[in-house]
Every structure is written in C-alpha cells, then in structure tokens.
mmCIF file of the C-alpha atoms, coordinates in Angstrom:
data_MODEL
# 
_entry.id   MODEL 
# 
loop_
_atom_site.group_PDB 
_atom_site.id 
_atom_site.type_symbol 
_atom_site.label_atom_id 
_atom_site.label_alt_id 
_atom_site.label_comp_id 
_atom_site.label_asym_id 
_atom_site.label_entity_id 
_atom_site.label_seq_id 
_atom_site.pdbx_PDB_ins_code 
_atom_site.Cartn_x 
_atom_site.Cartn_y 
_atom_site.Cartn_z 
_atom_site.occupancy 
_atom_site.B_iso_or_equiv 
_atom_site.pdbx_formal_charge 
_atom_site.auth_seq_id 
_atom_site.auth_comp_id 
_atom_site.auth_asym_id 
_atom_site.auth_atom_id 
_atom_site.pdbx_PDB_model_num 
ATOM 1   C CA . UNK A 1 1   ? 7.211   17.017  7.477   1.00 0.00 ? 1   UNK A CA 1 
ATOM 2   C CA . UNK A 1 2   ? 6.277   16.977  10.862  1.00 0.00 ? 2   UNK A CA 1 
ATOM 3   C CA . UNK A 1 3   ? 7.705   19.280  13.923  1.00 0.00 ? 3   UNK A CA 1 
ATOM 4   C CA . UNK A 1 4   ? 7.402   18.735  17.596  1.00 0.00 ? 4   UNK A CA 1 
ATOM 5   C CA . UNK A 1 5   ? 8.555   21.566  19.938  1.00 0.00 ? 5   UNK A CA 1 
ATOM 6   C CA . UNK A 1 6   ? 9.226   20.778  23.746  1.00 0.00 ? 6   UNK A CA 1 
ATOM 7   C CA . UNK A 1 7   ? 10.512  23.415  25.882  1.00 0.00 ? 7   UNK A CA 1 
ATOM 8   C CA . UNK A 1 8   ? 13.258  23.060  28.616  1.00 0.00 ? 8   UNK A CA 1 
ATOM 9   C CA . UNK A 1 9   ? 11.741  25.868  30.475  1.00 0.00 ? 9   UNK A CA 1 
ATOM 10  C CA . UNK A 1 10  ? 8.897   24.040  31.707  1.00 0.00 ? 10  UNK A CA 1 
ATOM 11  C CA . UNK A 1 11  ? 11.164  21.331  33.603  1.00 0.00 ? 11  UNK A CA 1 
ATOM 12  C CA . UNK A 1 12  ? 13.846  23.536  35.222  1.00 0.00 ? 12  UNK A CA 1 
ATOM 13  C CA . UNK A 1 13  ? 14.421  26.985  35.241  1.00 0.00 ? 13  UNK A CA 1 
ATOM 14  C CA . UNK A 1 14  ? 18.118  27.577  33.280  1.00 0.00 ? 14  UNK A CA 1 
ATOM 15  C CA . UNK A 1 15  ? 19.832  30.576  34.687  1.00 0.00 ? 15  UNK A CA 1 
ATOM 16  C CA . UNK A 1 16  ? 20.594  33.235  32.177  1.00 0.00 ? 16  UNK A CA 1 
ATOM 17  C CA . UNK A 1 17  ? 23.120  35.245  30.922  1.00 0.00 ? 17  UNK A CA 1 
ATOM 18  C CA . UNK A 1 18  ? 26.416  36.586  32.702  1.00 0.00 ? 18  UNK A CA 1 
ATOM 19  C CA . UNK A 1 19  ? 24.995  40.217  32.172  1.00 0.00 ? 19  UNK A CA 1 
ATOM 20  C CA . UNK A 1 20  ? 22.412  42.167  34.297  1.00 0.00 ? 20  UNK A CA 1 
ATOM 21  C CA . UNK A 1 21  ? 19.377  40.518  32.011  1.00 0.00 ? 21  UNK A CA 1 
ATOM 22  C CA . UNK A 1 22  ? 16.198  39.200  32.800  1.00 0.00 ? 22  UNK A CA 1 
ATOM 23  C CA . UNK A 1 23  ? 16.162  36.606  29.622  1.00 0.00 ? 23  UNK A CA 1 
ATOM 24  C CA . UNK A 1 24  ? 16.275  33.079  30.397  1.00 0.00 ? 24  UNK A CA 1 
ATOM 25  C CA . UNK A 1 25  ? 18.401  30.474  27.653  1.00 0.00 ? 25  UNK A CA 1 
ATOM 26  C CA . UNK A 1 26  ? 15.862  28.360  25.538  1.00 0.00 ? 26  UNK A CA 1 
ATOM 27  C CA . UNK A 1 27  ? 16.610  25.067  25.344  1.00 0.00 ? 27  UNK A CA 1 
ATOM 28  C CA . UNK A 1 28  ? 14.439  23.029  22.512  1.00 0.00 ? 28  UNK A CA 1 
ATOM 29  C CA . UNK A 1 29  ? 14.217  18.739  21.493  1.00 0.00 ? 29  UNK A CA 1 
ATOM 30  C CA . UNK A 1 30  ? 13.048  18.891  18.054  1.00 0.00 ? 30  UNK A CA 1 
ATOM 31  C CA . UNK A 1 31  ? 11.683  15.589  16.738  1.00 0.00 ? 31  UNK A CA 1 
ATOM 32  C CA . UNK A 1 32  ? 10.983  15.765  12.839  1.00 0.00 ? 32  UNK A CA 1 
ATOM 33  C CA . UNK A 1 33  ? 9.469   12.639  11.097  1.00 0.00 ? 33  UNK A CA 1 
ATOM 34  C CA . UNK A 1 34  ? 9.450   12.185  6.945   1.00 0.00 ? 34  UNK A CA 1 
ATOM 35  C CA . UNK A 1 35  ? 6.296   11.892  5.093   1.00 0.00 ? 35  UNK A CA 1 
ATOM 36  C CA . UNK A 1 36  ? 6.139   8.124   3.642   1.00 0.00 ? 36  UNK A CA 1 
ATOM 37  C CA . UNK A 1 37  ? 5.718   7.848   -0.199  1.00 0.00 ? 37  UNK A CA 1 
ATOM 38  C CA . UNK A 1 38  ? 3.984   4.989   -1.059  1.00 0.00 ? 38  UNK A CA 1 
ATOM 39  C CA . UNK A 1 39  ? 3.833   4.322   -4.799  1.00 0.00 ? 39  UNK A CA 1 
ATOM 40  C CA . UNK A 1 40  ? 1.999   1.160   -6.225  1.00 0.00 ? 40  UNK A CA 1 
ATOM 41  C CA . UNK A 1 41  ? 3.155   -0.825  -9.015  1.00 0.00 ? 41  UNK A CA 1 
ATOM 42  C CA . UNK A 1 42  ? 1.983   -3.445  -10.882 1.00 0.00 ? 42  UNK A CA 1 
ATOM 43  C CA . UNK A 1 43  ? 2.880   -6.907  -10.302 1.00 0.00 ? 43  UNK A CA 1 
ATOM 44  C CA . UNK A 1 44  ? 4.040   -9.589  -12.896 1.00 0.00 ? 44  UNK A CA 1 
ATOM 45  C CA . UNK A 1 45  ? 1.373   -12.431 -12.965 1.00 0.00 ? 45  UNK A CA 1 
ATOM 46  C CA . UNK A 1 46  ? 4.017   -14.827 -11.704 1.00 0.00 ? 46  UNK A CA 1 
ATOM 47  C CA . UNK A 1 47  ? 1.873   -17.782 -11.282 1.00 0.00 ? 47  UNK A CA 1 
ATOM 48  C CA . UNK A 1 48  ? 0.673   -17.278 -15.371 1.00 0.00 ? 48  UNK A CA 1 
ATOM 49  C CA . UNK A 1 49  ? 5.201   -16.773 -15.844 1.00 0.00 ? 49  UNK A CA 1 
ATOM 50  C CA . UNK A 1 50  ? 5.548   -20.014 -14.058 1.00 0.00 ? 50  UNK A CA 1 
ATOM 51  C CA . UNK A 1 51  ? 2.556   -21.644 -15.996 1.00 0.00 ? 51  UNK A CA 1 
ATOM 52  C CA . UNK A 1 52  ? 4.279   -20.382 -19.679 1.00 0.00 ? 52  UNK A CA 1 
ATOM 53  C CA . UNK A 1 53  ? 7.883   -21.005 -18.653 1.00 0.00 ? 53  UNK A CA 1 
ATOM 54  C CA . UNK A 1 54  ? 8.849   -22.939 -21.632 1.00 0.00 ? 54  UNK A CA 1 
ATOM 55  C CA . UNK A 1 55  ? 7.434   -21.109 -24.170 1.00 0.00 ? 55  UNK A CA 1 
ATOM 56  C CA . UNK A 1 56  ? 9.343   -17.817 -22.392 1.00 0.00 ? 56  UNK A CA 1 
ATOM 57  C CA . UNK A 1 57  ? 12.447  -19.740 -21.898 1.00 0.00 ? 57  UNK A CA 1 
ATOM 58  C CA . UNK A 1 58  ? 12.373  -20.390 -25.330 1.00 0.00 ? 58  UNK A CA 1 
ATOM 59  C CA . UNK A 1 59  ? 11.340  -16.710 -27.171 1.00 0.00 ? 59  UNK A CA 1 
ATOM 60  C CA . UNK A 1 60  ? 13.928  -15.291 -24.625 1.00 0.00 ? 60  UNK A CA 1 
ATOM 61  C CA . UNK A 1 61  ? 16.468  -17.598 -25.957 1.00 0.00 ? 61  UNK A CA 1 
ATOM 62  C CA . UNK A 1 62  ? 15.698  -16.309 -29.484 1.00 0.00 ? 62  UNK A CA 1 
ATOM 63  C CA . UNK A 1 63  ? 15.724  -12.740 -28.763 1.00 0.00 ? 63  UNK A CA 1 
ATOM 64  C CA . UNK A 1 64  ? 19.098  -13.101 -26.708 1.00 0.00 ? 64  UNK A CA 1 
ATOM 65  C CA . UNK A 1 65  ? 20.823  -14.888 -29.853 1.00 0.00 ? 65  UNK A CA 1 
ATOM 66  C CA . UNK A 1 66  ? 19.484  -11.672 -32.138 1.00 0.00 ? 66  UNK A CA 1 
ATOM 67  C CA . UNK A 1 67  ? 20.978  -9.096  -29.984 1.00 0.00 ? 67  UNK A CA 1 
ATOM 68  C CA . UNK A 1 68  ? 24.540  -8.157  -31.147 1.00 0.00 ? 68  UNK A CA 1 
ATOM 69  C CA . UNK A 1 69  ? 27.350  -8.728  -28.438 1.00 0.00 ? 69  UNK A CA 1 
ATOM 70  C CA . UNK A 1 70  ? 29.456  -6.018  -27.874 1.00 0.00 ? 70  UNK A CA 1 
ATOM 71  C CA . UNK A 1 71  ? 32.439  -7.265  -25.089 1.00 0.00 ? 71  UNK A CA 1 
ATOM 72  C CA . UNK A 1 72  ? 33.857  -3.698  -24.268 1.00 0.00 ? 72  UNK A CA 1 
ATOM 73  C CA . UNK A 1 73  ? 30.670  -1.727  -23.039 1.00 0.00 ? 73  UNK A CA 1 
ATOM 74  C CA . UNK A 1 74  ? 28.375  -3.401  -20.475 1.00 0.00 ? 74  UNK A CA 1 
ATOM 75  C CA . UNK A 1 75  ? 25.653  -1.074  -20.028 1.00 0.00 ? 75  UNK A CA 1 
ATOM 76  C CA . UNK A 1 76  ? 24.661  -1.163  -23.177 1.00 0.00 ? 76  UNK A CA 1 
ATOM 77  C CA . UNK A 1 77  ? 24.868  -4.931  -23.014 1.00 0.00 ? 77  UNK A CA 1 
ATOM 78  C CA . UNK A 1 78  ? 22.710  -4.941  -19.307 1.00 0.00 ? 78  UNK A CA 1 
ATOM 79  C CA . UNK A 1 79  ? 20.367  -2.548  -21.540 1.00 0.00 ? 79  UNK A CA 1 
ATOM 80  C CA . UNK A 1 80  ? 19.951  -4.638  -24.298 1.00 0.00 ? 80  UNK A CA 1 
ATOM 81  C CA . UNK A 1 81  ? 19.165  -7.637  -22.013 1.00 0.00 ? 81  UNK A CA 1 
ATOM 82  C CA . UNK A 1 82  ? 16.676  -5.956  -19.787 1.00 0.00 ? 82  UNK A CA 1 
ATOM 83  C CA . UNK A 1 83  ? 14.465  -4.731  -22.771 1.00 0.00 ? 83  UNK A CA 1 
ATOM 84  C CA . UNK A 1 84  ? 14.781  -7.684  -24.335 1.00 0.00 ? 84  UNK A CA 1 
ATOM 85  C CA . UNK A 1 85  ? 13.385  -9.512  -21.258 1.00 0.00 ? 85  UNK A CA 1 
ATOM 86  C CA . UNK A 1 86  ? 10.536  -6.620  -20.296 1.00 0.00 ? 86  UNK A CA 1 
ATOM 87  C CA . UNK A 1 87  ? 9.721   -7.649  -23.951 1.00 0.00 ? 87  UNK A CA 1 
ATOM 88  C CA . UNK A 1 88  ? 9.173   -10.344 -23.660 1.00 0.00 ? 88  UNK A CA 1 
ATOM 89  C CA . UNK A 1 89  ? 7.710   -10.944 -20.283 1.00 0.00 ? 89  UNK A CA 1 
ATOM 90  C CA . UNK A 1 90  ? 4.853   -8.176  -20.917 1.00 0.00 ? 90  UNK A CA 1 
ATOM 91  C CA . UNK A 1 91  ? 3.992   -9.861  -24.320 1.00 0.00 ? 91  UNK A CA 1 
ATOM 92  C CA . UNK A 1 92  ? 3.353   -13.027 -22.983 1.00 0.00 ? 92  UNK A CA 1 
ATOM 93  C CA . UNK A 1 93  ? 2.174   -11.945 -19.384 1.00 0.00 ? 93  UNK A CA 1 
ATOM 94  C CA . UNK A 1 94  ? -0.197  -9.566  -17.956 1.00 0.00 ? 94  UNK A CA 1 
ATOM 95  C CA . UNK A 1 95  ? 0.463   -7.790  -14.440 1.00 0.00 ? 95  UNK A CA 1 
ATOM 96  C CA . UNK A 1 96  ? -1.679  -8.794  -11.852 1.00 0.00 ? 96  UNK A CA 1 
ATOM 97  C CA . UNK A 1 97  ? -4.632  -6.523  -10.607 1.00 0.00 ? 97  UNK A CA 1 
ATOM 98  C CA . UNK A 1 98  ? -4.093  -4.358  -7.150  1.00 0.00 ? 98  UNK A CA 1 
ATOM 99  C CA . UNK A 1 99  ? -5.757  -6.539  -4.261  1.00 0.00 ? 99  UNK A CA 1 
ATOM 100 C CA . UNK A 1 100 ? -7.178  -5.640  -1.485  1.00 0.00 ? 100 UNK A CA 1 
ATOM 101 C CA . UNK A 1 101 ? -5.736  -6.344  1.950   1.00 0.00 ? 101 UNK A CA 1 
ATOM 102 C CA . UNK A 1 102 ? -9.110  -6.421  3.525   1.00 0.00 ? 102 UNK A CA 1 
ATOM 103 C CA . UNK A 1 103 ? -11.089 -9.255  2.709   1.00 0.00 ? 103 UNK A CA 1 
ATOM 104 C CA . UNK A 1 104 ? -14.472 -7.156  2.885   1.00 0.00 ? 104 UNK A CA 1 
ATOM 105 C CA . UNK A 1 105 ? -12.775 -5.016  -0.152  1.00 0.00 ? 105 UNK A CA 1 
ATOM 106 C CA . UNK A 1 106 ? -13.870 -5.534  -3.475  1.00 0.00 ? 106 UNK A CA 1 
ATOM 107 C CA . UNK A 1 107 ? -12.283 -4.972  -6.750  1.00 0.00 ? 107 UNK A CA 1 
ATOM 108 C CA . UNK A 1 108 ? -15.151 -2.537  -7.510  1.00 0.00 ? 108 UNK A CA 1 
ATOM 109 C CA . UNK A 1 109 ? -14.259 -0.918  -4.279  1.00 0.00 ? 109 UNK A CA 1 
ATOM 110 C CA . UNK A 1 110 ? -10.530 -0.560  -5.744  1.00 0.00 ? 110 UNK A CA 1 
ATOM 111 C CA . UNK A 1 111 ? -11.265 1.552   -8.539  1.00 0.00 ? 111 UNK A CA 1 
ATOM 112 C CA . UNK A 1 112 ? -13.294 3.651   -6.973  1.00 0.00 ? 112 UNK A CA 1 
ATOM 113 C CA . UNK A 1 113 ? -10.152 4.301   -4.549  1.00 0.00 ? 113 UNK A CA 1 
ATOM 114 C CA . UNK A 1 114 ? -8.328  5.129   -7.511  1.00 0.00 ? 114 UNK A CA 1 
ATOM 115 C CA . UNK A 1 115 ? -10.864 7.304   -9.240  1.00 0.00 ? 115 UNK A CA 1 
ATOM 116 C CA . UNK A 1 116 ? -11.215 9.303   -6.083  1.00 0.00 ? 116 UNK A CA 1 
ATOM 117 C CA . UNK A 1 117 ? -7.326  9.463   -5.810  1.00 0.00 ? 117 UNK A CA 1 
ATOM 118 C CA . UNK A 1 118 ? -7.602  11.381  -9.564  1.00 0.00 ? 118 UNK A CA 1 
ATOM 119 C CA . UNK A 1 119 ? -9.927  14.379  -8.108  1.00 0.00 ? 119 UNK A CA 1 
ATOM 120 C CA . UNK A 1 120 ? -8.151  14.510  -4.392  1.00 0.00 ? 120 UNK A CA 1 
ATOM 121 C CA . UNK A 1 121 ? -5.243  17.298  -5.803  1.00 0.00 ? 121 UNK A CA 1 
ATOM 122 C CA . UNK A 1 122 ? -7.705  19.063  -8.258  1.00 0.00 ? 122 UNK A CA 1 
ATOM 123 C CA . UNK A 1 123 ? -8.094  22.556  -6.838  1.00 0.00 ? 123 UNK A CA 1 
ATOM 124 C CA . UNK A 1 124 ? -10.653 24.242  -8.020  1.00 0.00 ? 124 UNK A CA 1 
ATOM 125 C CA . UNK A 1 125 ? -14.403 23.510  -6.819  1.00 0.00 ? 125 UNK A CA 1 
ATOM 126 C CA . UNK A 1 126 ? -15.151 20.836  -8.659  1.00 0.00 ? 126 UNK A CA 1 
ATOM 127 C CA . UNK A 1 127 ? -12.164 18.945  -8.272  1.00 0.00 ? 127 UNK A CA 1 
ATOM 128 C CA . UNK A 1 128 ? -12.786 18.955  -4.451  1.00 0.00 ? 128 UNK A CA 1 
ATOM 129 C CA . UNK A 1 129 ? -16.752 18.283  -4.842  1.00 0.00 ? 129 UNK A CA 1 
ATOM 130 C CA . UNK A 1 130 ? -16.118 15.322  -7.020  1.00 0.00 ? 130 UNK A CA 1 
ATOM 131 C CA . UNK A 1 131 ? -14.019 13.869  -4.752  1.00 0.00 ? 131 UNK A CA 1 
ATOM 132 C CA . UNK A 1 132 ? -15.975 14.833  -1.907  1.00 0.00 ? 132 UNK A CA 1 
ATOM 133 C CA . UNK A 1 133 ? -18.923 12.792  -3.267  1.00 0.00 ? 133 UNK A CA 1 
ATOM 134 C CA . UNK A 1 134 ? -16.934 9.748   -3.896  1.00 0.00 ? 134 UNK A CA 1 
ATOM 135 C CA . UNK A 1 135 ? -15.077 10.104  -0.546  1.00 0.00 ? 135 UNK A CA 1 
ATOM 136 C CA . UNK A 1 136 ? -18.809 9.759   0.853   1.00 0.00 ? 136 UNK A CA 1 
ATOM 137 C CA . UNK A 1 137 ? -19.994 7.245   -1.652  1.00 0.00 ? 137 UNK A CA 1 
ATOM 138 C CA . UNK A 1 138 ? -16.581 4.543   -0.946  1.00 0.00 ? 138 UNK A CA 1 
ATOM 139 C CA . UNK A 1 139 ? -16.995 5.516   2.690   1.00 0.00 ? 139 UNK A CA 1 
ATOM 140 C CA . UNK A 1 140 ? -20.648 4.237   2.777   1.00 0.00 ? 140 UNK A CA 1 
ATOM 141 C CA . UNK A 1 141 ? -19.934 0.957   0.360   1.00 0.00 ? 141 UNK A CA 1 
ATOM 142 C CA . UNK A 1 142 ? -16.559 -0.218  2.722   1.00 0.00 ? 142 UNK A CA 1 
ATOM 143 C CA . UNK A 1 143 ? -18.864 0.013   5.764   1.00 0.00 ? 143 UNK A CA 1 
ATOM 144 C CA . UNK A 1 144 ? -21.633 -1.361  4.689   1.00 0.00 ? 144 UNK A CA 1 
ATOM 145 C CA . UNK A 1 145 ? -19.601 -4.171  3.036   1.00 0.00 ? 145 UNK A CA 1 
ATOM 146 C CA . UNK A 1 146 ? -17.097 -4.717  6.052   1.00 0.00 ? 146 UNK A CA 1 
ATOM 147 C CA . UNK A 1 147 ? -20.690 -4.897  8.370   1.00 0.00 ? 147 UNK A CA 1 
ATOM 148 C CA . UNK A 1 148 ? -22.098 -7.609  5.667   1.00 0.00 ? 148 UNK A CA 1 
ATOM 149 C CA . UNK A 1 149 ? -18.549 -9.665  6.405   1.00 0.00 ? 149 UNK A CA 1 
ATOM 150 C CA . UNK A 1 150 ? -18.605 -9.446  10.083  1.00 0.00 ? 150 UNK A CA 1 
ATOM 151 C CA . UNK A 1 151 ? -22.618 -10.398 10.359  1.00 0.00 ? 151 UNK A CA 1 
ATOM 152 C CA . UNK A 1 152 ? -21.143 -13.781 7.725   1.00 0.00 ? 152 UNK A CA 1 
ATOM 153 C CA . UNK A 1 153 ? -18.501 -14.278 10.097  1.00 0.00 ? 153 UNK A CA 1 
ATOM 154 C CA . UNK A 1 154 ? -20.971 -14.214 13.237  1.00 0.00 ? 154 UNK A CA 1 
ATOM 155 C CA . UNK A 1 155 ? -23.118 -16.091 11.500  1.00 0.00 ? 155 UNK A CA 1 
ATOM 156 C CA . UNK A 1 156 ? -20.617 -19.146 11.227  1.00 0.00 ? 156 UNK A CA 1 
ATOM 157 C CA . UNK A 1 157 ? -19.396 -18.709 14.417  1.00 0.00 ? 157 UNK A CA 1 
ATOM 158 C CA . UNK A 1 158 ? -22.825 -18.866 16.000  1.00 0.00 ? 158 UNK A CA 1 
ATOM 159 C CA . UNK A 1 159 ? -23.292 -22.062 13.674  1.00 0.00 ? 159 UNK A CA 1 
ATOM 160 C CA . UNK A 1 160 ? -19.970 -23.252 15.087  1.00 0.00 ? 160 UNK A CA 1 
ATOM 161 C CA . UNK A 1 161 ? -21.555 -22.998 18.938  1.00 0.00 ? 161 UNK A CA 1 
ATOM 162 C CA . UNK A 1 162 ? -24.235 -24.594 17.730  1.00 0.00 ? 162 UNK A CA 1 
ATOM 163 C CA . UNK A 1 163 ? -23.447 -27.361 16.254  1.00 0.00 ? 163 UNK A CA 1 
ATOM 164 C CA . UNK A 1 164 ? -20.565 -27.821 19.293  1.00 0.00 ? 164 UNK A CA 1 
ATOM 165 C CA . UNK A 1 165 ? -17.458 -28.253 17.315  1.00 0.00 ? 165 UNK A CA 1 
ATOM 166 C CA . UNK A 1 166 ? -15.643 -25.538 19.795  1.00 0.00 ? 166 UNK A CA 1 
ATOM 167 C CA . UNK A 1 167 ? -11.883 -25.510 18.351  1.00 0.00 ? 167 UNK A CA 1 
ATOM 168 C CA . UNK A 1 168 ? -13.364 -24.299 14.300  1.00 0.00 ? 168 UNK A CA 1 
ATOM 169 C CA . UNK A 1 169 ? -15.798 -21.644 16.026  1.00 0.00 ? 169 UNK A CA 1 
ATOM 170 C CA . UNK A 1 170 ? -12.418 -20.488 18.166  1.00 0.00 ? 170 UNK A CA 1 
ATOM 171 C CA . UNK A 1 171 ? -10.058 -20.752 15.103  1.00 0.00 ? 171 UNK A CA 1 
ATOM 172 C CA . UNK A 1 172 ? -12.786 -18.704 13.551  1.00 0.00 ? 172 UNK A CA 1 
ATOM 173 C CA . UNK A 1 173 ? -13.097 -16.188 16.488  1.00 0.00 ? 173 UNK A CA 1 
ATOM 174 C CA . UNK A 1 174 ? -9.357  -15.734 16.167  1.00 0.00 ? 174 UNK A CA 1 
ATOM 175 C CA . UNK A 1 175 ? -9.146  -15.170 12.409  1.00 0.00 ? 175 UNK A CA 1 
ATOM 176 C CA . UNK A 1 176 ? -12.055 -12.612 12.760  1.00 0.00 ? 176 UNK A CA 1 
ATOM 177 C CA . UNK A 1 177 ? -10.294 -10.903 15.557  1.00 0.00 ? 177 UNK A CA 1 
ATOM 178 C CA . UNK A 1 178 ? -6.525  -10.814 13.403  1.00 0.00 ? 178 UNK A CA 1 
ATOM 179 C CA . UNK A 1 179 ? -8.421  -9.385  10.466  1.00 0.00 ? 179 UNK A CA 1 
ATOM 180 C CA . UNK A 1 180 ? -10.361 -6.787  12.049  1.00 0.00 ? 180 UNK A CA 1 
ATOM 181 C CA . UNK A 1 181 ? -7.472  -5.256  14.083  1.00 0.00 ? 181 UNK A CA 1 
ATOM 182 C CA . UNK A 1 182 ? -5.800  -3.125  11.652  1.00 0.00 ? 182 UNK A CA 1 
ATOM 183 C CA . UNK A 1 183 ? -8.860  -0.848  11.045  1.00 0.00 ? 183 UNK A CA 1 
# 
C-alpha cells in the first residue's frame, strides 16, 4: 500500500485555534493506491477442445447419465457436474503453456522467469544470491534477445527501402514502433 502526504500549510496559512496558541490546524489529502495481485493460471488448450469436440461431447454425455440426480439439493448437483466436466476436459486436454507478450521472449526465457520467481521471497543468503544471479543472467538473455529482434526488424525494413515497396517498410516501421512501446 502506497501513501502520499500533501500538506495544506504550504498553500495558505489556516488560522489557528480560538485560544492564545501559536499552533496552526493541519490539513492533509491522503491518496492511498492497492497493490495489484496478479496470479497466472493455466489456460485450456481450446483450439485442441474445439479439434476433439465430439469425442468430449460424447464421454461428457456418458459421465452425465452415471451421475445420480438428486432434484431437492442443487449444489451438490452444480458439484457433481463441474467435476464431472474438469474430468473430463483435463483427461482429454492439456492447458496451454504461458506465452510471452513480447515477441523477442522465448519459452526458455519463461521458465527462467519462473525459476527466479521461486528464490525472490527466500530470505536467507542464498535465497537472495540465487536469485540475484538469475535476475542478472534473464536480464542479459531479454536484452540481448530483444537487440537480435530489433537489428531483424531493421534489417527488413532497410530491405523494404531498398527494394522501394514504401507502404510494407511503413507497415513494418509501425508494427516495430507498437511493439516496442510498452518496455
């Protein structure tokens, strides 16, 4: 949680109490802001769902006619439903691998991220010169690999110029531009 303290007093002077005092009133604007929690999950691979419909429509549709259907209690009907469809689902699909937003980012890249995410709370010494080291090591690997993108991407363009077709070497220009932004 973050605070922000702004004093009154440094705009106008307020007058103070109705007593022979020299103390001045206070008057504070406190602005707090929450941490975000970000928390990744992993995706169903919906594409490989969509590819394997039938043959979940169809192991659903047994597993649904197995479970016993009790009218007076719901939840324990919405239960029986969901796990039978979780079932199901992870049996037959696998959840799709974290991507990266970057398009410099590789999947190696990824797990290093998470690796270093393990030793980043550890407090004792080697906890914090573990992740130290990979800090350094993932730090030198995105640059190097973002500078390796932008010289490809320079490299096109300048073949764009080149060969004179002016509105790909632009769209290019742009799309480099977009991507590069949010760094």
């Amino acid at each position: 949680m973050k605070h922000q303290f702004r004093s009154v007093k440094d705009k106008q002077t307020l007058p103070g109490a109705d007593i022979d005092s020299d103390h001045n009133l206070l008057v504070a604007e406190v602005h707090t802001r929450l941490k975000k929690i970000i928390r990744f999950q992993k995706r169903w691979d919906l594409e490989k769902l969509y590819n394997q419909r039938q043959r979940v429509q169809d192991t659903l549709e047994e597993k649904l006619g197995a479970i016993e259907c009790e009218s007076g209690n719901t939840e324990v009907q919405w239960k029986n439903i969901k796990e039978c469809v979780l079932d199901t689902i992870s049996d037959l699909v696998d959840k799709v691998e974290r991507r990266a937003r970057k398009p410099w980012m590789t999947q190696e890249m990824i797990s290093k991220m998470d690796e270093r995410r393990k030793w980043k709370n550890v407090n004792i010494e080697e906890g914090r010169r573990n992740y130290r080291r990979l800090r350094n090591k993932l730090k030198r690997a995105v640059e190097k690999a973002k500078e390796e993108y932008l010289e490809n991407k320079c490299t096109e363009i300048m073949e764009f110029h080149r060969t004179g077709s002016y509105d790909l070497m632009y769209m290019k220009t742009n799309s480099v531009s977009k991507s590069t932004t949010d760094i």
